[in-house]
GUMIGU-125944 format. One line per field, with one value per residue: residue in one letter; x, y, z of N, C-alpha, C, CB in turn; residue number from 1. Coordinates in steps of 0.02 Angstrom, whole numbers, plus 50000, padded with zeros to 5 digits. Glycine has a CB too. Layout:
REM residues N
zaba [A	...]
nxx [X	...]
nyy [Y	...]
nzz [Z	...]
caxx [X	...]
cayy [Y	...]
cazz [Z	...]
cxx [X	...]
cyy [Y	...]
czz [Z	...]
cbxx [X	...]
cbyy [Y	...]
cbzz [Z	...]
roke [NUM	...]
***
This chain:
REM residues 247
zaba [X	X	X	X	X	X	X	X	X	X	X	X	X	X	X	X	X	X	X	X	X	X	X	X	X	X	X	X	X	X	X	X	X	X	X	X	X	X	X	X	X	X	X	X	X	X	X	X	X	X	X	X	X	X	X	X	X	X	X	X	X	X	X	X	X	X	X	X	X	X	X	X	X	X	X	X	X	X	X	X	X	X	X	X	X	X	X	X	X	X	X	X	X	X	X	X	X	X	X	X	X	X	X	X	X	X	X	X	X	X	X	X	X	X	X	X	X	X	X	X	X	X	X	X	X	X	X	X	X	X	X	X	X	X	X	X	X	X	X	X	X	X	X	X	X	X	X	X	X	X	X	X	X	X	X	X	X	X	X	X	X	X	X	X	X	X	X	X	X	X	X	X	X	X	X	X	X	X	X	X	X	X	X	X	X	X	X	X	X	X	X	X	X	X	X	X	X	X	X	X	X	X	X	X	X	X	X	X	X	X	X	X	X	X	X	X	X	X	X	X	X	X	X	X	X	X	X	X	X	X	X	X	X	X	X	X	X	X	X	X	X	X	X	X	X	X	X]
nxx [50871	50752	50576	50526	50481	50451	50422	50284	50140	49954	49828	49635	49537	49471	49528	49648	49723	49839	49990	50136	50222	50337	50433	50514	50543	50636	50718	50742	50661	50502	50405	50260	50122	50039	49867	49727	49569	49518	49650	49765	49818	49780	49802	49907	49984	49928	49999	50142	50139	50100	49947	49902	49926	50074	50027	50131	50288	50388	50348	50449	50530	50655	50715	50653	50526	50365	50310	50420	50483	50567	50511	50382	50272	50393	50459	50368	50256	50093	49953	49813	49669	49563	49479	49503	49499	49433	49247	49204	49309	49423	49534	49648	49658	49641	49759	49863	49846	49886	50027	50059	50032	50127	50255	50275	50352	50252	50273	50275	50176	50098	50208	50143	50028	50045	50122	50029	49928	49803	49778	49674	49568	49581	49538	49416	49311	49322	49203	49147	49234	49281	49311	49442	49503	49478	49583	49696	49739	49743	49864	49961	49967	50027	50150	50179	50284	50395	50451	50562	50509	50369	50195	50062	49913	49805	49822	49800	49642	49492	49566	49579	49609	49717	49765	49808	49916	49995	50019	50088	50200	50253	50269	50362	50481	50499	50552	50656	50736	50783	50713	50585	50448	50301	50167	49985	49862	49735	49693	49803	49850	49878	49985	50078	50135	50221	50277	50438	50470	50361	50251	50164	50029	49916	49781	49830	49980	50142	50149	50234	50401	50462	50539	50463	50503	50525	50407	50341	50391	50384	50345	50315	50222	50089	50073	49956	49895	49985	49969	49849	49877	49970	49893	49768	49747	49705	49598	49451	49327	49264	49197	49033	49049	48934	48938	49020	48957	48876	48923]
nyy [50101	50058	49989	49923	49827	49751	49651	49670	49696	49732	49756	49753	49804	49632	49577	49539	49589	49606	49501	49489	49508	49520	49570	49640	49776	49805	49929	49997	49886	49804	49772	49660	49631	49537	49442	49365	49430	49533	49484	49573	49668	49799	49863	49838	49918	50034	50072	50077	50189	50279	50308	50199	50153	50018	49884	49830	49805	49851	49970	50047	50183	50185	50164	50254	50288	50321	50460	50528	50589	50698	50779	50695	50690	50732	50608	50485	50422	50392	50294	50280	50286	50318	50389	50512	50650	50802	50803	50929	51006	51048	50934	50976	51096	51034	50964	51065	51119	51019	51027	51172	51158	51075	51133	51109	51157	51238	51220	51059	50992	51022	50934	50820	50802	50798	50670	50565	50573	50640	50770	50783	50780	50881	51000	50960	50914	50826	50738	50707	50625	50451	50287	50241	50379	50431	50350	50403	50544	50498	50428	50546	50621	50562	50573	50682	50754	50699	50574	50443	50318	50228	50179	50114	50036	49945	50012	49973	49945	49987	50039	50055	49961	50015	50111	50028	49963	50079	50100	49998	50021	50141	50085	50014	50083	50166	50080	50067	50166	50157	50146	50120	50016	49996	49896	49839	49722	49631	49572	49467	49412	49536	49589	49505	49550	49638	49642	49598	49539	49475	49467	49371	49369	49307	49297	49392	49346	49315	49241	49192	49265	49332	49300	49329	49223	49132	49084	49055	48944	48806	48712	48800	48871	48970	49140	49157	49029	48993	49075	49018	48911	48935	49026	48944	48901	49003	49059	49145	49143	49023	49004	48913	48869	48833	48838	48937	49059	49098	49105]
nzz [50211	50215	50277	50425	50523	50685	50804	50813	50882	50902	50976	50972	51119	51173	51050	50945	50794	50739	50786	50857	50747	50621	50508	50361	50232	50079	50000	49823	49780	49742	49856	49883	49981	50069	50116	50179	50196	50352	50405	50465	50384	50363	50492	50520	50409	50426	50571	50522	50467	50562	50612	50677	50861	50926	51013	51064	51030	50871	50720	50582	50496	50391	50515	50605	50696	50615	50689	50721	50596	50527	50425	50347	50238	50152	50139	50146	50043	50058	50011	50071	50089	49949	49930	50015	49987	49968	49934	49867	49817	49698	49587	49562	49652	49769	49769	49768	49906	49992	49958	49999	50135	50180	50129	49979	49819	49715	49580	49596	49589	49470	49404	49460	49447	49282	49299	49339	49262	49247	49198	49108	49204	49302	49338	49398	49512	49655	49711	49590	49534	49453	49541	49492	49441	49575	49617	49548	49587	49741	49735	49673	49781	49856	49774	49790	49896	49827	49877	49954	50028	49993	50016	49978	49978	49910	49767	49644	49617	49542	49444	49245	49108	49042	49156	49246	49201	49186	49318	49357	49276	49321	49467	49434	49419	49489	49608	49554	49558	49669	49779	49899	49903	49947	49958	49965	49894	49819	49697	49626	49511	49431	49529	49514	49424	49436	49583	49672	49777	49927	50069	50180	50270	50405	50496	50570	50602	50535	50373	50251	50183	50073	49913	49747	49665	49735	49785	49687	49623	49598	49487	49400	49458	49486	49574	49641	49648	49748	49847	49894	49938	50034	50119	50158	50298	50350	50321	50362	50340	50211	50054	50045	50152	50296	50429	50452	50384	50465	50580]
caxx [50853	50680	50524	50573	50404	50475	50398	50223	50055	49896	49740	49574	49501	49514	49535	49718	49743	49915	50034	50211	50235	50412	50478	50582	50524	50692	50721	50763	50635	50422	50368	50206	50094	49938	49837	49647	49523	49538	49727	49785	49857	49779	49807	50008	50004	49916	50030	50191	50137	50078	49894	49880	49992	50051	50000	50187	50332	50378	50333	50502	50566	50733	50759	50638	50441	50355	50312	50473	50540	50567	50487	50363	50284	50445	50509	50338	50203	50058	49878	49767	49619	49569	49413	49526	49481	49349	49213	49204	49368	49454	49595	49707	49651	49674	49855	49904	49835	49928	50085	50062	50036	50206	50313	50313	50351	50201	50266	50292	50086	50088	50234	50108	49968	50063	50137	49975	49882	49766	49767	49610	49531	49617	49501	49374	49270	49340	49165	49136	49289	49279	49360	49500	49518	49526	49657	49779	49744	49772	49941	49960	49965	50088	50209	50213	50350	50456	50466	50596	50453	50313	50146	49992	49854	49749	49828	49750	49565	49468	49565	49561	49672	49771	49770	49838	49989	50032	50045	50146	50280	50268	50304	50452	50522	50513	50603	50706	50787	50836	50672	50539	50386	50253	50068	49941	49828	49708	49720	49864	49880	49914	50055	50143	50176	50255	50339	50516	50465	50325	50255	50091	50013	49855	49775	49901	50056	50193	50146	50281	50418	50528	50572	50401	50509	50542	50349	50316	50455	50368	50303	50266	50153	50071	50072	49879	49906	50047	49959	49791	49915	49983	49840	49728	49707	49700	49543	49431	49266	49272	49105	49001	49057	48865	48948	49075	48937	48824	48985]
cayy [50052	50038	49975	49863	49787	49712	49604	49694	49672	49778	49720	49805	49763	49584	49553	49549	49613	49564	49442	49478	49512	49543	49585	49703	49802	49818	49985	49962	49822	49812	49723	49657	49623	49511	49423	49355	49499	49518	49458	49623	49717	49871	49886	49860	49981	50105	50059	50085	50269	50327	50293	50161	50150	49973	49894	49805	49814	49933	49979	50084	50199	50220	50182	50292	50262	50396	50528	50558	50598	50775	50785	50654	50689	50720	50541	50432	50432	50348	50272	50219	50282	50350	50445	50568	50729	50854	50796	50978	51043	51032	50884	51029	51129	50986	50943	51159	51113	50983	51056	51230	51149	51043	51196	51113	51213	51246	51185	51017	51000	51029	50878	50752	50788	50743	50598	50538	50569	50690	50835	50824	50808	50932	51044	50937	50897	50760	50700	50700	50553	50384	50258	50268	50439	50449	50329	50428	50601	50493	50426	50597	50670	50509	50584	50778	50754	50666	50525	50384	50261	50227	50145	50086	50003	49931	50065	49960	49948	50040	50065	50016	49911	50067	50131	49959	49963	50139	50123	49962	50032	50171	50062	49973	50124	50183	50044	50044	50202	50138	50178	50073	50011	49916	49890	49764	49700	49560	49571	49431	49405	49604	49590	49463	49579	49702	49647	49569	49508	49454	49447	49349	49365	49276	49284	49444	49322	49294	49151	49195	49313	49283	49328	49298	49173	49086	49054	49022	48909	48741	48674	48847	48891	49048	49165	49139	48957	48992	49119	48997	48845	48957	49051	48887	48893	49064	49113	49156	49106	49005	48995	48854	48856	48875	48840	49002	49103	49101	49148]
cazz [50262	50208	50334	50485	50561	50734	50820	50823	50893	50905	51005	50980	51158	51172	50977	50939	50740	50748	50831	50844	50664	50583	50434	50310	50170	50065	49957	49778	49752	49750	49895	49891	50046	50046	50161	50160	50238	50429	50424	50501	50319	50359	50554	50497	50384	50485	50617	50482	50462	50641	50621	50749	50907	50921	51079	51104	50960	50849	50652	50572	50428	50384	50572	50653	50694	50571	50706	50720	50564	50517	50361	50315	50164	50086	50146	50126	50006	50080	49989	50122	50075	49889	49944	50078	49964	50000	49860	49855	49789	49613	49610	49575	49719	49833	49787	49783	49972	50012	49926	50015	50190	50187	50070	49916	49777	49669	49523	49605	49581	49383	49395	49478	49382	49245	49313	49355	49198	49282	49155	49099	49262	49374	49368	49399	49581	49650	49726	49535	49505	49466	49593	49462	49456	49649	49635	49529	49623	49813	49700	49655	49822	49880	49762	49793	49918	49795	49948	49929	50049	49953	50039	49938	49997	49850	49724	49561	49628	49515	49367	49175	49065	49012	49224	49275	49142	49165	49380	49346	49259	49379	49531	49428	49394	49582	49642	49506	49564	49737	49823	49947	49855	49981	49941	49947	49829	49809	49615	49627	49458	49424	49570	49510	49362	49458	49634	49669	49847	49924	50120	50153	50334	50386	50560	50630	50602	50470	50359	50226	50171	50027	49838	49721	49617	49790	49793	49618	49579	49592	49418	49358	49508	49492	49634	49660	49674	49811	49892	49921	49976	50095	50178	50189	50355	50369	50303	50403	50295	50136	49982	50047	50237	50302	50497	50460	50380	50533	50638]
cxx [50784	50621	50534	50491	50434	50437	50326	50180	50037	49841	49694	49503	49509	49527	49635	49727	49804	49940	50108	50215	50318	50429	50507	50549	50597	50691	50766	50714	50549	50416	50291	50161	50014	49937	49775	49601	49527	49612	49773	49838	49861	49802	49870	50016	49985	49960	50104	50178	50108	50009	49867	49941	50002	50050	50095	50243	50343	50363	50385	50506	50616	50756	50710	50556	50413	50328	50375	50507	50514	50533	50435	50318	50336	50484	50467	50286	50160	49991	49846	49684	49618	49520	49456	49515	49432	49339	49217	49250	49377	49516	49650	49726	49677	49749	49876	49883	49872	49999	50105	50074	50104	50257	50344	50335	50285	50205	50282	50204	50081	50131	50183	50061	50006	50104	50096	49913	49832	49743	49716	49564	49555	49579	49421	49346	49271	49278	49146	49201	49263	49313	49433	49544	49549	49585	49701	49761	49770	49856	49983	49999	50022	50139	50217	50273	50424	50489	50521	50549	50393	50245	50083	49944	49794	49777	49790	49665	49547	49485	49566	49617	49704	49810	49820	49896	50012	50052	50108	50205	50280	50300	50368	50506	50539	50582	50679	50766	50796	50786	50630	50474	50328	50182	50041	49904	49785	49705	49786	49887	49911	49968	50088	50176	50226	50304	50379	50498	50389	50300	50171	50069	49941	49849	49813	49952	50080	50172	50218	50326	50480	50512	50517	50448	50522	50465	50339	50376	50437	50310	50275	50195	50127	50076	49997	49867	49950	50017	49900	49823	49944	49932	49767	49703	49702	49649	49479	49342	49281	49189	49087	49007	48982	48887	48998	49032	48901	48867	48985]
cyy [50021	50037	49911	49870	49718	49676	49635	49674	49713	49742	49786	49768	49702	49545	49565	49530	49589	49537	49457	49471	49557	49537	49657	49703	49841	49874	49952	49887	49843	49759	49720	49623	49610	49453	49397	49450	49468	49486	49507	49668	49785	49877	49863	49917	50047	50109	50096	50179	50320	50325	50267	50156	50073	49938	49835	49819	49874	49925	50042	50100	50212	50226	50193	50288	50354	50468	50561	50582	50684	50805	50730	50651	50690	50654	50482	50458	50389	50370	50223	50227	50343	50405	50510	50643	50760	50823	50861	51031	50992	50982	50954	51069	51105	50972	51010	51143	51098	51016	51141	51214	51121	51096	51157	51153	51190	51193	51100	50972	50977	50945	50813	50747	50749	50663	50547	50513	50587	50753	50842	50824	50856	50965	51032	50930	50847	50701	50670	50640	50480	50355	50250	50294	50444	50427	50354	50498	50560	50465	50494	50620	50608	50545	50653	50781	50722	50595	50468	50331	50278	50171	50143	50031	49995	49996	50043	49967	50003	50054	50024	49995	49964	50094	50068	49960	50026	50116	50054	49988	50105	50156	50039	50014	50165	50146	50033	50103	50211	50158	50129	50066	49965	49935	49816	49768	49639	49547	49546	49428	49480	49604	49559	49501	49622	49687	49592	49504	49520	49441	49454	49339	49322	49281	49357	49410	49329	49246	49134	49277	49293	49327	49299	49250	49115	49032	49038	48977	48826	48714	48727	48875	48964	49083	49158	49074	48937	49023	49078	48929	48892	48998	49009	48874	48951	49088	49112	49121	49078	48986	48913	48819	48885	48866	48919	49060	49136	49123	49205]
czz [50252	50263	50354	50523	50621	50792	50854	50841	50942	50921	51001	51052	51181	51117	50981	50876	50723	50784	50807	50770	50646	50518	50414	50252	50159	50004	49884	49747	49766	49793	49922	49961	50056	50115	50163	50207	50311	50440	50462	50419	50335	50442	50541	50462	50399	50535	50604	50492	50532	50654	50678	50787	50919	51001	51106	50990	50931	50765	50630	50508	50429	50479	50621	50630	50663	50593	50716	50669	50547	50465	50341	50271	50103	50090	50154	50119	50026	50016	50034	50106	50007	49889	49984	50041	49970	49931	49841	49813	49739	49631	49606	49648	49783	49825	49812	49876	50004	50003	49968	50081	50219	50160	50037	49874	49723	49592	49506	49585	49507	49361	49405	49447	49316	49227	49324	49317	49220	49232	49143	49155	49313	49386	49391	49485	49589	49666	49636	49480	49517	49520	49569	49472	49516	49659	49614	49567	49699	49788	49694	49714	49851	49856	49762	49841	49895	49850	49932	49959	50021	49970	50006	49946	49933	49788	49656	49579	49587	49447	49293	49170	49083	49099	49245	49260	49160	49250	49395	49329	49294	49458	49497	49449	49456	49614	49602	49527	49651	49810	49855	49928	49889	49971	49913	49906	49829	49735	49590	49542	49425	49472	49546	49435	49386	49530	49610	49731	49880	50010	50139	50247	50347	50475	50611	50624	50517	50458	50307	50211	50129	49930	49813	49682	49676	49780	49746	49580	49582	49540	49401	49408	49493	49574	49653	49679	49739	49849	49927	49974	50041	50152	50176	50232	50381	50386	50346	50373	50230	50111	50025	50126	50261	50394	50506	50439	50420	50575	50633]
cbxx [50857	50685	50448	50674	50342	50515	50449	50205	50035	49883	49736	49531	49459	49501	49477	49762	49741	49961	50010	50243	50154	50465	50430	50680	50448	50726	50762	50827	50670	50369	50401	50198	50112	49918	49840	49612	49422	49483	49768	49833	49817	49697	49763	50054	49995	49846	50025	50179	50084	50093	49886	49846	49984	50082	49885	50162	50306	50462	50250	50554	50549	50727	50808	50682	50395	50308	50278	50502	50557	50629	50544	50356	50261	50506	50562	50338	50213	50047	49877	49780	49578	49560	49338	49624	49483	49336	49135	49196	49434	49492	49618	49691	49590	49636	49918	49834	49800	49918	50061	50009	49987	50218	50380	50295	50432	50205	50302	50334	50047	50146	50290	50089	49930	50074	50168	49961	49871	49811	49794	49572	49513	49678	49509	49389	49208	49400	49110	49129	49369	49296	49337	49497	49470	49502	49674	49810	49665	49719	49936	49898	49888	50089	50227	50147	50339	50522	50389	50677	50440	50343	50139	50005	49827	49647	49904	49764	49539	49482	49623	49536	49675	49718	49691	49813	49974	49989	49970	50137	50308	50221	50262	50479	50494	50438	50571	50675	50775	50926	50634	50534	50409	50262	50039	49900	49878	49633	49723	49850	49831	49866	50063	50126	50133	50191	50322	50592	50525	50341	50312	50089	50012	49855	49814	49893	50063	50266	50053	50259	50420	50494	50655	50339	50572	50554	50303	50291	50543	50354	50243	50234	50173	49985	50102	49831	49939	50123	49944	49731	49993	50031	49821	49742	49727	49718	49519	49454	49210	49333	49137	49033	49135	48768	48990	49153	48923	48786	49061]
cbyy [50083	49977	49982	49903	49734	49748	49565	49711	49590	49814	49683	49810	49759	49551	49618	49514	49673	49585	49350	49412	49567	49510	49570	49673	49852	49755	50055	49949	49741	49805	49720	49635	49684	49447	49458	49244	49514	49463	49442	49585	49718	49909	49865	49803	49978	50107	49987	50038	50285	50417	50264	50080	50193	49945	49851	49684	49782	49990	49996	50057	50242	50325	50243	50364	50227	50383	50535	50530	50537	50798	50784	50625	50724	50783	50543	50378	50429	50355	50239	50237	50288	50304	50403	50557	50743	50970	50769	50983	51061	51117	50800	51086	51136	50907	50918	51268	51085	50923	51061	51273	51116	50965	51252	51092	51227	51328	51223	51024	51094	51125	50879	50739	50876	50768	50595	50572	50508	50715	50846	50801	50760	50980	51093	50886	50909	50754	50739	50778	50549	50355	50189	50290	50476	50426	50278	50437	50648	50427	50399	50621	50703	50428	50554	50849	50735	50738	50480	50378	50253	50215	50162	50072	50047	49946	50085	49855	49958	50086	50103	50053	49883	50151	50138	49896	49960	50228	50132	49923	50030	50186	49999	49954	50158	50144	49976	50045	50269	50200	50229	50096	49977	49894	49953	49733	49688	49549	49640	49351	49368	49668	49572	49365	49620	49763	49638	49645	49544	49412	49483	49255	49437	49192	49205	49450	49227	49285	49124	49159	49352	49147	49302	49348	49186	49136	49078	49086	48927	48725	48609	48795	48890	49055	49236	49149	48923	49023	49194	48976	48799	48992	49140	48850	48848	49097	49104	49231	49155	48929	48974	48811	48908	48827	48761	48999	49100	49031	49138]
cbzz [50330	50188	50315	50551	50473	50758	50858	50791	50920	50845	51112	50876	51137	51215	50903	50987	50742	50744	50811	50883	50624	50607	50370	50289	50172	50054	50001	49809	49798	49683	49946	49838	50080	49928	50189	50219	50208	50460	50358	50584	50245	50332	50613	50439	50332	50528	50625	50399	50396	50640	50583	50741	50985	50867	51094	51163	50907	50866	50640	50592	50393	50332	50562	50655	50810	50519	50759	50743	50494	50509	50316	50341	50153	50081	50213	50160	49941	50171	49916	50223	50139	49832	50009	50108	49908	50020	49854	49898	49840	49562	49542	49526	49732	49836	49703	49726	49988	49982	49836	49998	50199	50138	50103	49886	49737	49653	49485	49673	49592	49338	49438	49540	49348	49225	49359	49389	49162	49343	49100	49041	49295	49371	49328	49356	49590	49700	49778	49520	49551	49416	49616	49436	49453	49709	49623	49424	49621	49872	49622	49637	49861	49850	49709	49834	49969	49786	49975	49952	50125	49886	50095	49882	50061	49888	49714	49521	49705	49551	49364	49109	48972	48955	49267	49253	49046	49131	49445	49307	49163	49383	49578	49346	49335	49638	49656	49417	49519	49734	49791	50016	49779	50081	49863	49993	49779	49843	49588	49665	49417	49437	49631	49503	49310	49473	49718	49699	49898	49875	50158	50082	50359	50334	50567	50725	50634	50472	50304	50177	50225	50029	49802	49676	49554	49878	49815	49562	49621	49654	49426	49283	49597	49464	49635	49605	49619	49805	49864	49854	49919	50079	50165	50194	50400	50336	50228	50424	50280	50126	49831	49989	50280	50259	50523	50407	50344	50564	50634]
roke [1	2	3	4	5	6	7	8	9	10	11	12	13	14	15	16	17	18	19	20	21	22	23	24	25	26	27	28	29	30	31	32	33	34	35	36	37	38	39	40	41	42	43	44	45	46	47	48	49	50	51	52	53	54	55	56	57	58	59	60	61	62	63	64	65	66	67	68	69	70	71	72	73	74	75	76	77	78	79	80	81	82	83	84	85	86	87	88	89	90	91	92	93	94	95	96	97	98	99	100	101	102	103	104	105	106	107	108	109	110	111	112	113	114	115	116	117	118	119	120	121	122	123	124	125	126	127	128	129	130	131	132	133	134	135	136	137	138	139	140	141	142	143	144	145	146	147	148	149	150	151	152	153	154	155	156	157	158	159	160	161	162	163	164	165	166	167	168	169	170	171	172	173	174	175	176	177	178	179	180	181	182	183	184	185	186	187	188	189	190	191	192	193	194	195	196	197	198	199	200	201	202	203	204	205	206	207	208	209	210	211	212	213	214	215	216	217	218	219	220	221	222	223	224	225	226	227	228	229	230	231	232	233	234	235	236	237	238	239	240	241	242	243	244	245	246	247]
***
């Protein structure tokens, strides 16, 4: 069934983050999820996983809003933040944590490291990781429940050529086996390597939601070229606005 985002909205006070926002994140495919800054990305996707309560609507997995489900590490892998590890403990240490607190099995740990390309740091101190690094240990810890929903918030930030290419054909290969792949990104030109579909908010509303060849199908558009035509009036400050920087 995937993630069902029904007609949502979250006020902080008298700010209102979102506006009635709807859509479908469809399993089996990478759907990507962008926005300018302040568009409400993260107060949805906190919203999606139980983080924030929303102040009307609802945010759904497979059906059911994510305090409810019976299991949820083993049924969604979240990246919301890459820092969430004690600096203090070994990346190893911290997953055997994670993995002990839910009843993984142990040797579900040794799998993600090497899915992650972690080996030679595992035993390392995570305060002692690049922004990289953190990112494949908070990846890491997304996939110890083997989850079929898969949430990523900025998952490339941080890493190298070789990092970039390897978590690509990691997400393909997610969705490829019939699973729910959503994360944003401002690194448009790295998304368009990797999602199917495509849903672009601006302000707390829907501005689009549709198949990336939907948006890039006019004269060879890039998705960066589609994404600026469409959140145009979105943005909240643009380079050289000296009446929006003083706001």
């Amino acid at each position: 069934m995937g993630i069902q985002v029904q007609s949502l909205s979250k006020r902080y006070g008298r700010t209102w983050a979102v506006r009635d926002l709807s859509f479908e994140v469809q399993p089996g495919r990478v759907t990507g999820f962008l926005g300018p800054n302040g568009a409400g990305k993260s107060t949805t996707m906190r919203s999606i996983v139980g983080l924030d309560r929303p102040t009307t609507g609802a945010a759904l997995i497979d059906g059911a809003p994510y305090a409810r489900l019976r299991a949820p590490l083993r049924e969604v892998g979240t990246l919301l933040d890459a820092r969430a590890a004690h600096r203090s403990r070994r990346a190893v240490d911290h997953l055997r944590t994670v993995a002990a607190t839910h009843g993984f099995p142990a040797k579900r740990v040794d799998e993600v490291i090497g899915l992650t390309g972690l080996e030679s740091a595992a035993r390392v101190k995570a305060g002692k990781f690049s922004l990289g690094m953190g990112q494949r240990l908070g990846i890491a810890v997304a996939l110890l429940g083997d989850p079929h929903t898969l949430i990523l918030d900025e998952p490339v930030n941080g890493l190298d050529p070789e990092g970039v290419t390897w978590i690509r054909g990691l997400l393909s290969a997610l969705a490829a086996e019939g699973r729910t792949v959503f994360l944003s990104s401002h690194l448009l030109s790295e998304l368009a390597l990797v999602v199917d579909h495509v849903v672009v908010i601006g302000r707390g509303r829907l501005i689009a939601d549709a198949p990336l060849m939907t948006l890039t199908s006019d004269a060879g558009r890039t998705l960066e070229e589609a994404y600026i035509a469409l959140t145009r009036d979105a943005v909240e400050y643009r380079a050289g606005d000296a009446d929006g920087a003083r706001s």
